[in-house]
C-alpha positions in Angstrom: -13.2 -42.4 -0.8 -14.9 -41.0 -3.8 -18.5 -38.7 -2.9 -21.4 -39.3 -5.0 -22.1 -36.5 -6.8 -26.0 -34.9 -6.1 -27.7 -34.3 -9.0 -27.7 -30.6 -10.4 -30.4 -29.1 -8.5 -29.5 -30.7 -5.2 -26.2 -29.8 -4.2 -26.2 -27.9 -0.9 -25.5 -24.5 0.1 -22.3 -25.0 1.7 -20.2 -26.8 -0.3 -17.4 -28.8 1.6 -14.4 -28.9 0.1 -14.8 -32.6 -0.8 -17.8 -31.8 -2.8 -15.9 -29.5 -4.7 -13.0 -31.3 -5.6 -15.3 -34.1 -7.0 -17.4 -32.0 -9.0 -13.2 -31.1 -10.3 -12.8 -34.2 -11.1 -16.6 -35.1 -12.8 -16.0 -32.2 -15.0 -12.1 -32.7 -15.7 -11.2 -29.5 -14.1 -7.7 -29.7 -12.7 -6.4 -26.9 -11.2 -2.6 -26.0 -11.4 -1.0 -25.4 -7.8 -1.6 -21.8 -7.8 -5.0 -22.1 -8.6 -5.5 -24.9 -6.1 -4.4 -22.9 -2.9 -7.4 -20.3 -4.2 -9.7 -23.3 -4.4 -8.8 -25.1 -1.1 -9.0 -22.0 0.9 -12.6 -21.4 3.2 -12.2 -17.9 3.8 -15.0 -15.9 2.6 -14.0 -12.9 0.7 -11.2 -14.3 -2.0 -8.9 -11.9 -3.4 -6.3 -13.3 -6.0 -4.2 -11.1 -7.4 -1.8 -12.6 -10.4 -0.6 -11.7 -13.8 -2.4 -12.4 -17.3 -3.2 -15.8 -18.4 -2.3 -16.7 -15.3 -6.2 -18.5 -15.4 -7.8 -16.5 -12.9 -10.9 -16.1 -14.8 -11.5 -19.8 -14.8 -10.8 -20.4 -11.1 -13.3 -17.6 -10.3 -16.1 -19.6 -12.7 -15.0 -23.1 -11.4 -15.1 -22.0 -7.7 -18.9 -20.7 -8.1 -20.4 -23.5 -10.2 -21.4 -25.9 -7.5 -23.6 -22.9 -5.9 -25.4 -22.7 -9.4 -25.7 -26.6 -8.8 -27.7 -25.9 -5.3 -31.2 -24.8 -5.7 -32.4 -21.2 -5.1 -29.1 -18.9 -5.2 -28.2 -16.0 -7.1 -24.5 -15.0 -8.4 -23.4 -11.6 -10.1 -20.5 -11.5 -12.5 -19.6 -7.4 -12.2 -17.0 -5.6 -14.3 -15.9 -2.5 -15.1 -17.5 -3.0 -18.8 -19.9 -5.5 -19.4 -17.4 -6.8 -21.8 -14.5 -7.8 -19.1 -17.6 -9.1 -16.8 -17.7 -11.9 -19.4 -15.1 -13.7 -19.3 -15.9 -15.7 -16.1 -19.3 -15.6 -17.9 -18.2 -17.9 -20.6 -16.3 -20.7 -18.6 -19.9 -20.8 -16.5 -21.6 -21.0 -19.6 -19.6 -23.7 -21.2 -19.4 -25.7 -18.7 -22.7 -26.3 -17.4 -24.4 -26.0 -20.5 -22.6 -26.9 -23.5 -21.0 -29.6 -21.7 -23.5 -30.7 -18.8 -26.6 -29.4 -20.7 -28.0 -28.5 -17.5 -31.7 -27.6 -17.5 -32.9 -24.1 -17.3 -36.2 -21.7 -18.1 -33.8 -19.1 -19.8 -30.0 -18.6 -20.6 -28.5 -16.1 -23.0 -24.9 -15.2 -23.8 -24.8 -11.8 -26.4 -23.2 -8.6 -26.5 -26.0 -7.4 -24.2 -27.8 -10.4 -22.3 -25.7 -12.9 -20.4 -27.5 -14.8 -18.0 -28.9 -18.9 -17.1 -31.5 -19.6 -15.1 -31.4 -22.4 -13.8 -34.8 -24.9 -13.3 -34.0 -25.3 -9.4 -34.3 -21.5 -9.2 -31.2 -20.5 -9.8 -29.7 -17.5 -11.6 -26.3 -16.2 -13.0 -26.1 -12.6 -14.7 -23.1 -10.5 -15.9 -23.5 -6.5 -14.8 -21.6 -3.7 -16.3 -20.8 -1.4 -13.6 -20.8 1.9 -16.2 -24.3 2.4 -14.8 -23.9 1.4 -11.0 -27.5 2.2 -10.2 -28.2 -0.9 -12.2 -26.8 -2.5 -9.3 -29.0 -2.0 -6.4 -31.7 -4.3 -5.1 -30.3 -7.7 -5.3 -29.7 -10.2 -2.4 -26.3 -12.4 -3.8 -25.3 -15.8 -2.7 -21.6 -15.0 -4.4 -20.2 -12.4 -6.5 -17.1 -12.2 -8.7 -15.7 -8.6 -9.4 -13.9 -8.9 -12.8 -10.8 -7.0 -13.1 -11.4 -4.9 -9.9 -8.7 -3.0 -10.0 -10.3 -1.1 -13.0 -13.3 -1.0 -10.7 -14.3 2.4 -9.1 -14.1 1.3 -5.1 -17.5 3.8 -4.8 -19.3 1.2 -6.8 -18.0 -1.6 -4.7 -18.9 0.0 -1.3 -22.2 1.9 -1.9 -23.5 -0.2 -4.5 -22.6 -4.1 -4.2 -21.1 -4.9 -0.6 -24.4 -4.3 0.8 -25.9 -7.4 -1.9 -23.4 -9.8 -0.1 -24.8 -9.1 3.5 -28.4 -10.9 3.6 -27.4 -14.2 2.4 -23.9 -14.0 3.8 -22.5 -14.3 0.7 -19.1 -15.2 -1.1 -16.8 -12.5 -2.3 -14.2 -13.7 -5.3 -11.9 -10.6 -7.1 -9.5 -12.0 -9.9 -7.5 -8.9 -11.3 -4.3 -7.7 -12.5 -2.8 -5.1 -10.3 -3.2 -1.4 -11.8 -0.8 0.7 -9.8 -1.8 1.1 -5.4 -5.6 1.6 -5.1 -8.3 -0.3 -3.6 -7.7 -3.6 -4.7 -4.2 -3.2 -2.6 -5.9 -2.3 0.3 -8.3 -5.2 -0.5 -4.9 -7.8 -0.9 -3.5 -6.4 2.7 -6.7 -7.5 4.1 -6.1 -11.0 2.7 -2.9 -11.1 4.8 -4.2 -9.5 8.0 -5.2 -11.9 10.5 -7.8 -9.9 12.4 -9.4 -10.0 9.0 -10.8 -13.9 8.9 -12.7 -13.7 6.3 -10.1 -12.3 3.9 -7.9 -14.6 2.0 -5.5 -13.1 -0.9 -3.2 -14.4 -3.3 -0.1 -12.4 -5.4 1.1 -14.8 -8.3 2.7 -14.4 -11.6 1.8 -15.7 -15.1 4.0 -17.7 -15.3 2.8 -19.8 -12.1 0.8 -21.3 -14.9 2.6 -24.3 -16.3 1.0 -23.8 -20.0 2.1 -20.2 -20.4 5.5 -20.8 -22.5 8.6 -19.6 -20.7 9.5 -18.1 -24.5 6.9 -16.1 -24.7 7.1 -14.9 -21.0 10.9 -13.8 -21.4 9.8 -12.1 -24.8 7.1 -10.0 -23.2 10.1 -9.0 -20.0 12.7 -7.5 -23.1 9.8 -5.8 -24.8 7.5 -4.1 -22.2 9.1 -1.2 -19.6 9.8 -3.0 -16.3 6.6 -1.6 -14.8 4.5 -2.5 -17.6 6.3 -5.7 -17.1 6.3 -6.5 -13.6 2.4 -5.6 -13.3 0.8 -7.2 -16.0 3.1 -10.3 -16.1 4.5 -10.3 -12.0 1.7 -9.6 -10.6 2.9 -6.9 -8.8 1.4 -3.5 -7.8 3.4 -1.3 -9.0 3.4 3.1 -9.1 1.7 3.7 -12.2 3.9 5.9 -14.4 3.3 9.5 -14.7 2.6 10.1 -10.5 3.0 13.3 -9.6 4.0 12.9 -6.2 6.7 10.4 -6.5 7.9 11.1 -3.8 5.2 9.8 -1.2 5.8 6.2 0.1 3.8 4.8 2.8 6.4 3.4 5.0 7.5 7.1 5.6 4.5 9.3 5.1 1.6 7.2 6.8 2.1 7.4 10.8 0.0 8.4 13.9 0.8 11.9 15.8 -0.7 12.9 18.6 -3.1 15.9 17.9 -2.3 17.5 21.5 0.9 18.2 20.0 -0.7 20.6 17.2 0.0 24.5 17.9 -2.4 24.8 15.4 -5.3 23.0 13.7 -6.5 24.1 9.7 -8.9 22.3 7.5 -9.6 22.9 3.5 -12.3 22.1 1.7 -12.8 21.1 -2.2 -16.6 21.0 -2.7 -18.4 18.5 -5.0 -21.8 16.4 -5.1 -21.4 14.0 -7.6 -17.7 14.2 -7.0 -16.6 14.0 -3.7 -16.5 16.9 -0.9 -13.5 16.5 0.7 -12.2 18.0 3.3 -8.6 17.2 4.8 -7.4 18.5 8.5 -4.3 19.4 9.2 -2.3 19.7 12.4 0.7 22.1 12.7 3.5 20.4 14.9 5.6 22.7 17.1 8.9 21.9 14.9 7.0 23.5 12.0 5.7 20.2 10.5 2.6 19.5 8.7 0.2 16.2 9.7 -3.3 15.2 8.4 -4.7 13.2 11.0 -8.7 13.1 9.4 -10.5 13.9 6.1 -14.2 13.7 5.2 -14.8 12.6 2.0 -18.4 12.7 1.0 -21.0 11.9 -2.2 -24.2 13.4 -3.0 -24.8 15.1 0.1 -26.5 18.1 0.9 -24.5 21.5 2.1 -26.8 21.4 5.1 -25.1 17.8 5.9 -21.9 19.1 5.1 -22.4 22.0 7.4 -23.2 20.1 10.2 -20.1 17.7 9.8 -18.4 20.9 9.7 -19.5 22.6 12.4 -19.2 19.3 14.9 -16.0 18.9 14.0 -14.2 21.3 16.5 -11.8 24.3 16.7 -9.7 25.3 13.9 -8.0 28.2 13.8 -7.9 28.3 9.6 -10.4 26.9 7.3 -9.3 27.3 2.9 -12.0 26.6 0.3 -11.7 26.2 -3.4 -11.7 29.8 -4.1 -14.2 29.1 -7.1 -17.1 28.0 -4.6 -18.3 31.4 -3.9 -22.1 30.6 -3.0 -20.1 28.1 -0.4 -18.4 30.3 1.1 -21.5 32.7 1.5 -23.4 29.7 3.0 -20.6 28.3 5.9 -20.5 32.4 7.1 -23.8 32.5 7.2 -23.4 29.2 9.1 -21.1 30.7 11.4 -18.2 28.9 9.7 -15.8 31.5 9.0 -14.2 30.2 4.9 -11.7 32.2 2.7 -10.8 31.4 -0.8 -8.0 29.7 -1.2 -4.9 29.9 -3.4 -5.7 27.6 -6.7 -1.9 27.6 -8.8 -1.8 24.1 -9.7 2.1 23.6 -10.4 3.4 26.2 -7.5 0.8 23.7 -5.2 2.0 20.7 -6.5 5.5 21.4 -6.0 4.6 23.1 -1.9 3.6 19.6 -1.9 6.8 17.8 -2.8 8.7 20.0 -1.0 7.2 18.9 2.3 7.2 15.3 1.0 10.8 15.7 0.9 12.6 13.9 3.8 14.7 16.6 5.7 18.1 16.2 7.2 17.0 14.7 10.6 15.3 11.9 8.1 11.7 13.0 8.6 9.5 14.3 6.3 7.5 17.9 6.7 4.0 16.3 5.9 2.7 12.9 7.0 -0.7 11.5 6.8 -2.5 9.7 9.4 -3.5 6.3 8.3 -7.4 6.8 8.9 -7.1 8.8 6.1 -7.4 6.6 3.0 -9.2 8.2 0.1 -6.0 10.9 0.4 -4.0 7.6 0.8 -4.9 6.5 -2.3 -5.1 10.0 -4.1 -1.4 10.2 -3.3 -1.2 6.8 -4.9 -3.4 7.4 -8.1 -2.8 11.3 -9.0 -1.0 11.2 -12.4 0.1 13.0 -15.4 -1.6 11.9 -18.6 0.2 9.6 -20.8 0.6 11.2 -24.8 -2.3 8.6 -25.9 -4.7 10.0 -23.7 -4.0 14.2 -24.1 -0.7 14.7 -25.9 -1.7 18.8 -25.8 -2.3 18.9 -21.7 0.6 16.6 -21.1 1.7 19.1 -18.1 -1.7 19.2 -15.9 -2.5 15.9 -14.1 -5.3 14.3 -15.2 -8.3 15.4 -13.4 -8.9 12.1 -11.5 -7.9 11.4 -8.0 -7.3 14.8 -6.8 -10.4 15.8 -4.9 -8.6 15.8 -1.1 -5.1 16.6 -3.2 -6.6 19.9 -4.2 -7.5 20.8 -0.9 -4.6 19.7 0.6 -3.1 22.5 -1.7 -5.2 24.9 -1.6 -4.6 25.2 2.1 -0.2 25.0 1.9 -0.1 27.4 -0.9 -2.6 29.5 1.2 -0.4 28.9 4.5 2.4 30.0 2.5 1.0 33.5 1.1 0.1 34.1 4.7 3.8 33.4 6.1 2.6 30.3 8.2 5.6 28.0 5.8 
């Protein structure tokens, strides 16, 4: 039986997901099958992860535009540039006003003003989040993050989940994958079940019937595999470049228990506007190496960081970057006993992948605790720099990702200048 569409202005709130299908069909919309398993799904927070031109952008705009229909919501359209945050933008804005010339008090789509507002109190707006203080304040009945996996995970957390909680709104994140950060951990939520309401979706472009399968095997003999199976498959992939090829999750990410430890060290690499991080580290009887927590900290004070510190129990060794010298002066002052630590980048990198390495009883000589994410995705992130972006400095990482990494090696290379490896 075919529902009567409500006039624009009157839809409800909750949209059922017969309502939505007819306002499909009264615009001609018709999802392919990929795109309809993202639309029939209730869950809350949509994730949907596929290749280019798969048509993500489109099933993000089609999935909000009956809440524009309903009176008095509010919908952001976030991307990394204001630029990429318009994409969903445009598919909104042809649809309900080029083609349903919906009434409004103001709309604008230019290179610096993209919003509608609607005459039932309604309002759509595309945010760049290059200046994420832009984003505070707002209560949101949905937002889409454009291309998240180019998104800082900061800005999502501190500045925009908090918009969502008020109104209990609608999460929707198209992207392409970009190597294992946040957005992975973001899909794995989709497909936990103690997470209800998570949904996610993986697809490849050519799940889209009116990409040409010609032009899909041309892009598979001329990009790298990875290159390939990212952009096109969908895939997450290791960007290339990683310095610590060697870590894999399956093997490096497990519990130990910490009464096992014969000894317990922490290092810190101090920041404000970049994180201070500091990773603890147990010392296993057999001689292995385990980071069961971290702290990982913005724009806090040293008199917070101090106090963490000083709650945080017995350790028998605590490394700083050996460049914060007022630090140190500060946590003795504190009581907090802090020696420099050893800063040679290579010689710490490779300590690193040496304990990465899996020994001859097939274990490895560091793990990580799972807890520990923002080293989790460090490991992950922490590259080389292609010869595009600095052909001269081609043999440092970039300096990106490597806040806990730095004092992860501060405190080995340390360790090892002191005869504890």
């Amino acid at each position: 039986m075919d529902i009567e569409l409500p006039n624009p202005g009157k839809y409800p709130k909750q949209i059922s997901h017969d309502l939505k299908n007819a306002y499909f069909k009264h615009i001609g919309y018709e999802p392919h099958p990929g795109q309809r398993s993202f639309h029939d799904s209730s869950a809350r927070m949509k994730i949907l992860v596929a290749g280019a031109r798969f048509g993500k952008s489109l099933a993000a705009a089609r999935e909000v535009e009956p809440y524009i229909l309903a009176s008095n919501t509010r919908g952001w359209i976030v991307g990394p540039t204001y630029d990429l945050g318009s994409r969903e933008f445009q598919y909104i804005f042809q649809s309900l006003i080029d083609d349903q010339q919906i009434e409004t008090n103001r709309k604008s789509f230019s290179d610096r003003s993209m919003i509608i507002e609607t005459t039932w109190n309604s309002f759509v707006e595309v945010r760049s989040a290059h200046n994420p203080i832009s984003l505070l304040g707002e209560e949101l009945d949905w937002l889409i993050l454009s291309e998240a996996a180019q998104l800082s995970q900061t800005v999502y957390e501190r500045f925009l989940r908090a918009r969502l909680s008020t109104r209990i709104g609608k999460l929707i994140v198209p992207s392409t994958p970009n190597g294992f950060g946040w957005l992975y951990d973001m899909f794995i939520r989709g497909q936990d079940p103690d997470f209800p309401d998570f949904e996610s979706w993986q697809f490849p472009t050519w799940a889209n019937p009116l990409v040409a399968p010609e032009e899909i095997e041309a892009a598979r003999k001329e990009l790298l595999p990875h290159i390939f199976d990212e952009q096109y498959g969908g895939h997450f992939t290791k960007p290339a470049g990683l310095v610590y090829p060697e870590f894999q999750e399956s093997i490096h990410v497990r519990e130990e228990p910490e009464e096992e430890f014969c000894e317990r060290y922490r290092a810190i690499d101090p920041g404000y506007r970049n994180p201070f991080a500091v990773v603890m580290v147990g010392r296993n009887f057999d001689g292995r190496y385990h980071v069961f927590a971290e702290y990982y900290q913005r724009e806090r004070t040293t008199e917070d960081h101090i106090e963490f510190l000083r709650d945080a129990g017995r350790f028998d060794l605590t490394v700083i970057d050996p460049s914060a010298a007022q630090l140190i002066r500060d946590l003795r002052t504190a009581g907090i006993t802090a020696i420099p630590g050893a800063n040679d980048i290579q010689p710490g990198i490779d300590m690193i992948r040496s304990y990465l390495a899996i020994g001859p009883d097939g274990l490895p000589g560091l793990t990580v605790h799972p807890r520990c994410r923002h080293l989790i995705n460090e490991f992950r992130e922490y590259r080389y720099p292609s010869d595009f972006e600095n052909p001269r400095l081609a043999e440092l990482p970039l300096k990106e990702n490597d806040h806990a990494l730095d004092a992860l090696r501060y405190l080995l290379m340390t360790l090892h200048q002191r005869g504890k490896l």
